[in-house]
Backbone bond lengths (Angstrom), bond angles and torsions (degrees), N, CA, C in turn:
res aa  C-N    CA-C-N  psi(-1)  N-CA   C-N-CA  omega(-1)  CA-C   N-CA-C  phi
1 X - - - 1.457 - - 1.526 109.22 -
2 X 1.162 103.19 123.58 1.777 111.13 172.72 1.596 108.07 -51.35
3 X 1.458 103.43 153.31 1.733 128.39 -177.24 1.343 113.47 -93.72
4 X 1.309 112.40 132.48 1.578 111.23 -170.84 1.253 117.50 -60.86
5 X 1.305 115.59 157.85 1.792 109.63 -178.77 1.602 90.67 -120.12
6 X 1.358 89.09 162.43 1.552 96.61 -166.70 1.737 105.91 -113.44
7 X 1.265 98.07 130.68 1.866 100.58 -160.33 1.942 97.76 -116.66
8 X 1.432 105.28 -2.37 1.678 86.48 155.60 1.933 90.61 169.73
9 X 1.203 94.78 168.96 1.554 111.09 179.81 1.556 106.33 -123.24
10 X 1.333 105.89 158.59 1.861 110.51 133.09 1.174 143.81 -173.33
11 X 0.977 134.65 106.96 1.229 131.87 174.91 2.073 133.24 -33.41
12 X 1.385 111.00 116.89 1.589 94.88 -170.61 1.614 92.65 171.31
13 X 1.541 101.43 104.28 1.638 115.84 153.94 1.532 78.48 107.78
14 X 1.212 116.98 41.15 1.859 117.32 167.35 1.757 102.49 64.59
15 X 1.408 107.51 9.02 1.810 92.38 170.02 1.606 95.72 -152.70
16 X 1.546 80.37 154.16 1.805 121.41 -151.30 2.023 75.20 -100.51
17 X 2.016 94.97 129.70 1.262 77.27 179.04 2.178 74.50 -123.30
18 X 1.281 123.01 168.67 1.117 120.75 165.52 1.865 120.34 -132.42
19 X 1.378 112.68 145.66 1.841 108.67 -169.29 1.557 97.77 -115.40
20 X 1.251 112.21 114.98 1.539 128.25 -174.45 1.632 93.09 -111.94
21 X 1.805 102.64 149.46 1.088 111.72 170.74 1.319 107.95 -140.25
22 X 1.315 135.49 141.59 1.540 158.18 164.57 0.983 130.10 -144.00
23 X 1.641 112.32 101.99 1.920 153.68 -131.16 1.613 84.25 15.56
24 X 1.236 108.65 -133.56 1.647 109.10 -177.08 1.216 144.02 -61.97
25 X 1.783 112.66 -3.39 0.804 125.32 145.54 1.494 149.86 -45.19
26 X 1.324 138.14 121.34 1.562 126.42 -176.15 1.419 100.92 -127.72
27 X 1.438 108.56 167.33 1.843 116.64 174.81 1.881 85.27 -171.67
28 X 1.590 91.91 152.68 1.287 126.23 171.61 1.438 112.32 -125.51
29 X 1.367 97.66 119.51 1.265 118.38 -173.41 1.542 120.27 -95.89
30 X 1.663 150.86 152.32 1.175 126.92 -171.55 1.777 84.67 -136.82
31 X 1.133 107.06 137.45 1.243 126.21 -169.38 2.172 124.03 16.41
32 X 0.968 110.15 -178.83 1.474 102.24 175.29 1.362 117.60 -54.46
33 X 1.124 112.26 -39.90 1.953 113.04 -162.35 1.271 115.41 -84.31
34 X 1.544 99.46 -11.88 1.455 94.48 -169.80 1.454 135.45 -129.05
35 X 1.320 98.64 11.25 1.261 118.79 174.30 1.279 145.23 86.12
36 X 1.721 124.34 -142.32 1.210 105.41 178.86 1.779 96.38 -105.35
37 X 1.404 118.69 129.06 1.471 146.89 176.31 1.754 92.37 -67.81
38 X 1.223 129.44 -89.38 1.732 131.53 -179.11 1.219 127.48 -141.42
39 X 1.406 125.65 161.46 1.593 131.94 -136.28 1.616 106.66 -150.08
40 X 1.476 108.96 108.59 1.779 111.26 -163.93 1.751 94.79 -44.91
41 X 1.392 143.79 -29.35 0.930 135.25 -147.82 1.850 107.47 -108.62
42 X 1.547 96.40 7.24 1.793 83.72 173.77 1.261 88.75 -144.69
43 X 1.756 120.35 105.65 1.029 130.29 149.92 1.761 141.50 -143.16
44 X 1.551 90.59 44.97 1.519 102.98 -173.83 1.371 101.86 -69.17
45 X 1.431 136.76 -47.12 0.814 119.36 -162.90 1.698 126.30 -84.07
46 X 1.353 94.78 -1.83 1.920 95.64 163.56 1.381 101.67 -99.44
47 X 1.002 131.14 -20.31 1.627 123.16 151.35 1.672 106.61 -26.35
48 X 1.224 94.81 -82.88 1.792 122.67 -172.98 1.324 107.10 -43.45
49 X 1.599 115.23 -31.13 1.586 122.81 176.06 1.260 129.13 -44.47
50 X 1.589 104.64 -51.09 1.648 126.14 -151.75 1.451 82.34 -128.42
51 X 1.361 143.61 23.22 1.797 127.75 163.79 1.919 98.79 -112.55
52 X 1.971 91.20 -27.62 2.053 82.02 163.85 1.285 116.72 -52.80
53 X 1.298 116.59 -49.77 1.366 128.33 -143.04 1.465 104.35 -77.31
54 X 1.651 102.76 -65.65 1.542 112.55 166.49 1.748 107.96 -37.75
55 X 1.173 141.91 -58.96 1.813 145.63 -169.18 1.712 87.18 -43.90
56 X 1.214 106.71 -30.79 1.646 108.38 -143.54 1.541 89.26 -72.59
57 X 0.896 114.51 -74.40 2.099 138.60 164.91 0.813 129.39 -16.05
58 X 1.910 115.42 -36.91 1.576 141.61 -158.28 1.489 98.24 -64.14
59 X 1.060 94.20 110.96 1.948 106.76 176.13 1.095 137.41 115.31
60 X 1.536 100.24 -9.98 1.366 122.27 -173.23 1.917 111.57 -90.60
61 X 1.409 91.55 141.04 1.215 108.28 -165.47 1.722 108.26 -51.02
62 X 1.575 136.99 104.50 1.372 124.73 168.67 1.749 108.10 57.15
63 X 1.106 104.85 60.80 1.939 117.47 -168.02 1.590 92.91 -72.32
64 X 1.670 117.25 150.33 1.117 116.94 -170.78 1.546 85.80 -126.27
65 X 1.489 109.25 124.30 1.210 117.45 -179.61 1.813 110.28 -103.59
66 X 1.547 109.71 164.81 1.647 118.98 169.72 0.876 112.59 -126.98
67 X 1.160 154.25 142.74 1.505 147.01 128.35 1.406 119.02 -99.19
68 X 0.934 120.65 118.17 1.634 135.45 179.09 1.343 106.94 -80.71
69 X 2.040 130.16 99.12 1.326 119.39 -171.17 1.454 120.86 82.80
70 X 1.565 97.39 101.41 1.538 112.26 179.26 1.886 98.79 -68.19
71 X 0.855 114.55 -100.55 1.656 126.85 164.28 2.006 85.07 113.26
72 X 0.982 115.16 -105.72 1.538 105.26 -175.53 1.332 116.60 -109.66
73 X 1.146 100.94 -0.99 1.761 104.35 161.42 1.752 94.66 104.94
74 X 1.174 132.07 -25.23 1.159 106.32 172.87 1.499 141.62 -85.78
75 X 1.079 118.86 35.59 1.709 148.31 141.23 1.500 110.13 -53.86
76 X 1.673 101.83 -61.69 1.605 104.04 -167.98 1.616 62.32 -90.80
77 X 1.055 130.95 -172.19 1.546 158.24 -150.98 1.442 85.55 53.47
78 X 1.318 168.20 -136.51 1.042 161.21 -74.02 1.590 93.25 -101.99
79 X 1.130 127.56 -11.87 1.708 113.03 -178.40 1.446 103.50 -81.53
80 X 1.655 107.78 -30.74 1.630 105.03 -179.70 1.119 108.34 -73.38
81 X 1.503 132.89 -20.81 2.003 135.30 -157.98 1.757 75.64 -65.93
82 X 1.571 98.48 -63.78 1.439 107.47 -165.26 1.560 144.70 -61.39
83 X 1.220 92.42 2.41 1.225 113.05 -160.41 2.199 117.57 -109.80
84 X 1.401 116.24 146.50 1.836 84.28 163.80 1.135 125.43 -84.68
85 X 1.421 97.48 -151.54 2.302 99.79 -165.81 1.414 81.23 -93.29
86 X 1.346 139.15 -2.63 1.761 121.30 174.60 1.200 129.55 -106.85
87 X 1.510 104.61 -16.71 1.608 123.16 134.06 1.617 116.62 4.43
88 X 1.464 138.74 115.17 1.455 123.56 165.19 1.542 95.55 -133.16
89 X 1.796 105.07 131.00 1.574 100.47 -162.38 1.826 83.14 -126.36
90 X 1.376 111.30 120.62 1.426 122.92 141.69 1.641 125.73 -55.95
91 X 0.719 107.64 133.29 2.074 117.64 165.31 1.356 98.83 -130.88
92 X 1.022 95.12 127.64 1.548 120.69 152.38 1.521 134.07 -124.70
93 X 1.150 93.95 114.43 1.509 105.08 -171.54 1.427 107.26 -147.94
94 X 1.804 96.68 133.55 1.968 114.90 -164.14 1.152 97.57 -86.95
95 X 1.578 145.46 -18.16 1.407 92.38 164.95 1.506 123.11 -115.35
96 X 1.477 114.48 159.98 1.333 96.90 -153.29 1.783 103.37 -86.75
97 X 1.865 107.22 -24.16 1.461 94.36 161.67 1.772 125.12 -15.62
98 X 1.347 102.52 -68.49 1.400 114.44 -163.60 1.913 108.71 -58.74
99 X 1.193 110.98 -39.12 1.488 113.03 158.09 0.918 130.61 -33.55
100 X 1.436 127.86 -65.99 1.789 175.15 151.38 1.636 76.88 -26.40
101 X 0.902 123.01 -82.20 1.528 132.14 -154.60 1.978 106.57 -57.65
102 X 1.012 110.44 -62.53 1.258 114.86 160.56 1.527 146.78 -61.80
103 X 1.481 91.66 -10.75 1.761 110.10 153.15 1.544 121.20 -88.19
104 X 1.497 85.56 -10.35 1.863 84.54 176.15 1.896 107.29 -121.07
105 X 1.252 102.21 -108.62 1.100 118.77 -176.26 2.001 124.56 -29.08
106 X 1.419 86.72 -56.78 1.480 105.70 -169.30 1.946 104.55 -101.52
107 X 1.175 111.21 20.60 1.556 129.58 147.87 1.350 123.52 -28.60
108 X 1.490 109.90 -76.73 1.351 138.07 -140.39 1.604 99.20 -94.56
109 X 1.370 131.83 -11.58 1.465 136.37 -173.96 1.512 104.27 -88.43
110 X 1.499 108.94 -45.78 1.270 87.38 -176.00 2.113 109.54 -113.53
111 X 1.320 98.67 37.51 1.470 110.82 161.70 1.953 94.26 92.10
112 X 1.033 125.17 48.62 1.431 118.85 -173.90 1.732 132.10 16.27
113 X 1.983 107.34 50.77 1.442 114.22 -159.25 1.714 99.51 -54.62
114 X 1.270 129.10 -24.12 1.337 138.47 -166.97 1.541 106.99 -63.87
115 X 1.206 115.04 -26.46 1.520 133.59 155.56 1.354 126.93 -53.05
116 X 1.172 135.63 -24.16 1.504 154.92 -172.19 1.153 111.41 -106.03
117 X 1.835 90.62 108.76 1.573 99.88 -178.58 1.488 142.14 -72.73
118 X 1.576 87.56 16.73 2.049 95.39 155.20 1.250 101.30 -76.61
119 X 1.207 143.73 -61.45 1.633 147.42 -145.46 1.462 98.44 -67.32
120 X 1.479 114.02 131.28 1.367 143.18 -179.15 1.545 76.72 -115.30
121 X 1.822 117.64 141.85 1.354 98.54 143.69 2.096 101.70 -131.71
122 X 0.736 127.39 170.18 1.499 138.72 -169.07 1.361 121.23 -147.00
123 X 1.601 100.14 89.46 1.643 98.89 -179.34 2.067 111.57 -51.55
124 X 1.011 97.70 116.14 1.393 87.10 174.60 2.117 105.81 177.91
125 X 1.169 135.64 -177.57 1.207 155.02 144.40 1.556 110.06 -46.89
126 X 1.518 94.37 116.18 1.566 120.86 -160.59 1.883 81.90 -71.60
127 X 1.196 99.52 -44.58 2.096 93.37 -161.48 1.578 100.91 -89.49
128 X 1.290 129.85 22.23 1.256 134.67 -164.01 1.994 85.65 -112.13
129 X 1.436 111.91 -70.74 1.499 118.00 162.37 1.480 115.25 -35.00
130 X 1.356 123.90 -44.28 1.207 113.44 -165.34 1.461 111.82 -72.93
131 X 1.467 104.81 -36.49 1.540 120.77 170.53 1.355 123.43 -50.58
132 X 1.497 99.52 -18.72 1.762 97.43 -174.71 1.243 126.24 -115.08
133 X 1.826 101.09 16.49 1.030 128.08 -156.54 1.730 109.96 -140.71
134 X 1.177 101.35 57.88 1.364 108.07 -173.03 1.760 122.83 -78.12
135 X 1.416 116.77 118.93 1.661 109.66 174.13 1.066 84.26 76.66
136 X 1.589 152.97 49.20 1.244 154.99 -166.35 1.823 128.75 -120.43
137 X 1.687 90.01 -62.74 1.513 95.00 178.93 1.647 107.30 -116.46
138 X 1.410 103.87 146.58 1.602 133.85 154.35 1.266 107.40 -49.69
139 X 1.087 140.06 -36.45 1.511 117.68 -176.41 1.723 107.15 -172.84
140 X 1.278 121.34 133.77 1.381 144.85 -175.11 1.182 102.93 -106.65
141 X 1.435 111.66 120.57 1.180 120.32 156.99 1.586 128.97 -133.46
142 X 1.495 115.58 100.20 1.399 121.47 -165.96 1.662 94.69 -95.90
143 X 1.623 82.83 150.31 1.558 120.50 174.07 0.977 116.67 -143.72
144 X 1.373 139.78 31.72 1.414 151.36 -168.18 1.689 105.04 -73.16
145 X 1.478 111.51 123.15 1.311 102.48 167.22 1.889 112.83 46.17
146 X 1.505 110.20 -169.27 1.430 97.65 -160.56 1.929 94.12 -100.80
147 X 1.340 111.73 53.04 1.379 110.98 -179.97 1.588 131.31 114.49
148 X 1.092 126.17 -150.08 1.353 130.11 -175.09 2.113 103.94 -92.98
149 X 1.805 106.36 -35.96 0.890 106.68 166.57 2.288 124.94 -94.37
150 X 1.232 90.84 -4.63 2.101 95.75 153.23 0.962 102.19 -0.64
151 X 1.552 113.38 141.30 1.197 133.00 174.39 1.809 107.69 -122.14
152 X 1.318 119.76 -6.85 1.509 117.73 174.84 1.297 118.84 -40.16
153 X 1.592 112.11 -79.23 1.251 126.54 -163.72 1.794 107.91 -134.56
154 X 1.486 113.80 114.69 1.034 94.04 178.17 1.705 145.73 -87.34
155 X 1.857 81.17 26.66 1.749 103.91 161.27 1.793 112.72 -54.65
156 X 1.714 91.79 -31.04 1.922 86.34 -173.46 1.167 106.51 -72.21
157 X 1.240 139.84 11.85 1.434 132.53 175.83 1.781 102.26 -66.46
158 X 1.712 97.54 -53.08 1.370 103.25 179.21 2.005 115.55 -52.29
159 X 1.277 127.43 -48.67 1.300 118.04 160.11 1.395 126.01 -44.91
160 X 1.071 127.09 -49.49 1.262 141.59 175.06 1.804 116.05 -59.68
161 X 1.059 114.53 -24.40 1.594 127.47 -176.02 1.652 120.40 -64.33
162 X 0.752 89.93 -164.56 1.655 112.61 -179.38 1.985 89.55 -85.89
163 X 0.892 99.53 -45.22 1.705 99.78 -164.93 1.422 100.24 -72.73
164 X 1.660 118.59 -63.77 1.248 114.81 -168.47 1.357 118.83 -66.45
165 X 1.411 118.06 -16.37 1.667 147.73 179.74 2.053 93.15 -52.53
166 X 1.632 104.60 -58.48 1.202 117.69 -151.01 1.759 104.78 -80.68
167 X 1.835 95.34 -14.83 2.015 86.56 -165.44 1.422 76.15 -85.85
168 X 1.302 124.92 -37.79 2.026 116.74 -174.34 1.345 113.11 -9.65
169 X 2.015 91.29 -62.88 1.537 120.51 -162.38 1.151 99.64 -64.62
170 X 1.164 123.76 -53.26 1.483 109.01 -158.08 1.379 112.29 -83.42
171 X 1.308 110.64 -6.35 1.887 120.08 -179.03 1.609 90.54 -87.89
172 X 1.318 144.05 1.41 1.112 123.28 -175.72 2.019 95.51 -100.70
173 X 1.339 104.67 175.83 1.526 108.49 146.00 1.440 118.06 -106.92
174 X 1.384 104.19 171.29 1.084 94.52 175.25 1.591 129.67 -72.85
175 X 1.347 111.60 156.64 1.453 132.95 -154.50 1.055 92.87 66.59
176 X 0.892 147.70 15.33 2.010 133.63 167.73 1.298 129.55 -82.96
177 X 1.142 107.24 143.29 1.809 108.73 -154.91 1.647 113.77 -141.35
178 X 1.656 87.06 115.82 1.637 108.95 155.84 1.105 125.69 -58.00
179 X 1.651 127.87 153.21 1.137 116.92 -145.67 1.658 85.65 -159.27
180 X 0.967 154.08 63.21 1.415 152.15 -158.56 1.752 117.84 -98.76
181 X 1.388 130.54 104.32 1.582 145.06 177.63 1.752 90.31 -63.42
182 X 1.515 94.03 123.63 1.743 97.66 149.78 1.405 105.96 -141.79
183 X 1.461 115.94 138.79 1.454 121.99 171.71 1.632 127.44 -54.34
184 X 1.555 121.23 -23.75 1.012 138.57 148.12 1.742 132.75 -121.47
185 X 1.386 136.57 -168.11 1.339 131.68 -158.91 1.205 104.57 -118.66
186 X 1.014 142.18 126.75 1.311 145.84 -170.32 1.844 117.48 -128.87
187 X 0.796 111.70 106.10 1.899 112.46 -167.21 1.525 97.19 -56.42
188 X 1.573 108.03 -53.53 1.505 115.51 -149.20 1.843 89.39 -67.37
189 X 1.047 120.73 -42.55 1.519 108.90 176.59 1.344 129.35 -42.06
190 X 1.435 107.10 -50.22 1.728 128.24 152.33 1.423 111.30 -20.61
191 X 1.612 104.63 -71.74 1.344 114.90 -173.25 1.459 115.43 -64.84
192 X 1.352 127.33 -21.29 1.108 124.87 161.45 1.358 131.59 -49.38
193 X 1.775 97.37 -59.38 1.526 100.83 -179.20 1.460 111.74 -60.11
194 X 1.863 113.53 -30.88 1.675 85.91 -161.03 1.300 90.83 -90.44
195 X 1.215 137.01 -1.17 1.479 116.06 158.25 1.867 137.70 -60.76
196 X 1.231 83.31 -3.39 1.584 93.09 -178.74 1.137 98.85 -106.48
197 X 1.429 143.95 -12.36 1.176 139.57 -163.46 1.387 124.57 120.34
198 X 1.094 130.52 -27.05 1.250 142.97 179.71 1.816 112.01 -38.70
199 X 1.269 132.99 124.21 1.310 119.55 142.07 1.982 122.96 -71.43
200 X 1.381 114.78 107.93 1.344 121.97 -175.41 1.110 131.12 -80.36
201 X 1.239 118.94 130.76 1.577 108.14 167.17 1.983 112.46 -142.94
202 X 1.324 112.99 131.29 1.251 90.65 179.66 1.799 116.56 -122.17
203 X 1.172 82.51 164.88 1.434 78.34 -163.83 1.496 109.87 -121.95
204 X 2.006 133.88 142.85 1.227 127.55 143.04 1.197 129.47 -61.62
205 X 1.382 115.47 148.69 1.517 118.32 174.48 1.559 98.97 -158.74
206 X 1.583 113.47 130.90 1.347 120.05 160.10 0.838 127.02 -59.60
207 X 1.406 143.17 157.39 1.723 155.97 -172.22 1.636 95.35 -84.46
208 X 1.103 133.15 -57.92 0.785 135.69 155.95 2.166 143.46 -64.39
209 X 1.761 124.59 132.15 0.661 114.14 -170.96 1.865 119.66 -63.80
210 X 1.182 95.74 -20.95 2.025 110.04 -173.37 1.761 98.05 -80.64
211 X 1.347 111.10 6.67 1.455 96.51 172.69 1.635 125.82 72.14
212 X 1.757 94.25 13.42 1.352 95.36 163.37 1.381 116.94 -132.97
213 X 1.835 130.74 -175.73 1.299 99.78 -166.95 1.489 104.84 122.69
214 X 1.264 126.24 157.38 1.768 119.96 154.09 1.266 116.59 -46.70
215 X 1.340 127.12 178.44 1.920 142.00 168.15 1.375 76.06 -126.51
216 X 1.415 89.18 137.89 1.408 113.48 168.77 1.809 96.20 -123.45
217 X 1.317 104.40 172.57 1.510 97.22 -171.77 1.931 88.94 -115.85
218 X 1.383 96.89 170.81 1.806 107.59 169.67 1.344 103.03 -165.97
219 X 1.502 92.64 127.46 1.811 101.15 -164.58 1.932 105.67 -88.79
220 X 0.837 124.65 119.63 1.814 121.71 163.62 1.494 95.15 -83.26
221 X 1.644 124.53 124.26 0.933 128.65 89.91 1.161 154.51 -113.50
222 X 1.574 119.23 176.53 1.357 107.93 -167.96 1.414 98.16 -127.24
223 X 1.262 134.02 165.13 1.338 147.99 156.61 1.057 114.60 -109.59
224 X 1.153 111.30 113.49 1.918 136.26 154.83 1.463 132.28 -103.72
């Protein structure tokens, strides 16, 4: 099997992220040590991410959506399947590489959602928006890095916390529901959310649609 070629880099927020391609294949890589970050070909379970959240919303008057982390765009591609035409979904995602990248190249894989004139997107700090956005959105959906345990930036510690746990809550309304992707399961995360208030539930989901593949986990909560 042929070796990926590398169609751009960048440096920004102290990490080197890189966009490899092999034939139709793509992956984003985050610095040398650490590998490959995500892969056009395994993404059921951010599918599954943003179609909880959206079910959750369905009916609601002009629902104001988030997504925390473009990554290849198919998060928002499945928030719009799921979503109505009055739907308005924010993304936020810090680096702007990954923007850049998904207005061009890596477009067309997951149906060009960046095209759809609900999507606002805002290079910037997913918990920086949430902060300014209080009693605000219908439904959160983070994808930051590969979870609560990420290795990108260890700013996501602060999202992931007790603190960033709590602006979630209060950036939601009520009945509004977080929706958080982690590559593995983490108890103490659990205990986080329902310590802030959260009603929890978590859920498996394969990377794949045929049901094979890693389980990745995705946490529902909701605030009431």
């Amino acid at each position: 099997m042929s070796d990926y070629t590398l169609l751009d880099s960048s440096t920004e927020h102290n990490t080197t992220l890189r966009l490899l391609q092999r034939g139709d294949e793509f992956t984003i890589r985050v610095d040398e040590q650490h590998g490959e970050l995500m892969h056009s070909s395994v993404h059921n379970s951010e599918d599954v991410l943003a179609e909880i959240a959206c079910q959750h919303v369905m009916g609601r008057e002009s629902p104001r959506l988030l997504i925390g982390g473009l990554g290849m765009g198919f998060t928002l591609a499945s928030a719009l399947r799921h979503s109505a035409p009055c739907a308005r979904i924010t993304v936020a995602e810090l680096m702007a590489a990954v923007v850049r990248w998904n207005s061009g190249v890596l477009g067309a894989i997951a149906g060009d959602p960046l095209k759809d004139k609900r999507v606002d997107v805002m290079i910037q700090d997913v918990g920086k928006v949430m902060r300014d956005h209080k009693n605000y959105y219908d439904a959160i959906m983070l994808d930051v890095d590969n979870g609560p345990d990420g290795y990108t930036r260890d700013d996501n510690d602060n999202l992931y916390g007790l603190g960033g746990l709590e602006t979630a809550y209060e950036s939601l309304k009520s009945s509004g529901m977080l929706t958080v992707w982690s590559a593995d399961t983490d108890r103490n995360f659990t205990q986080r959310l329902m310590k802030i208030g959260f009603e929890v539930e978590e859920r498996r989901v394969r990377e794949h649609t045929d049901n094979l593949g890693a389980i990745h986990t995705i946490w529902v909560a909701t605030r009431y």
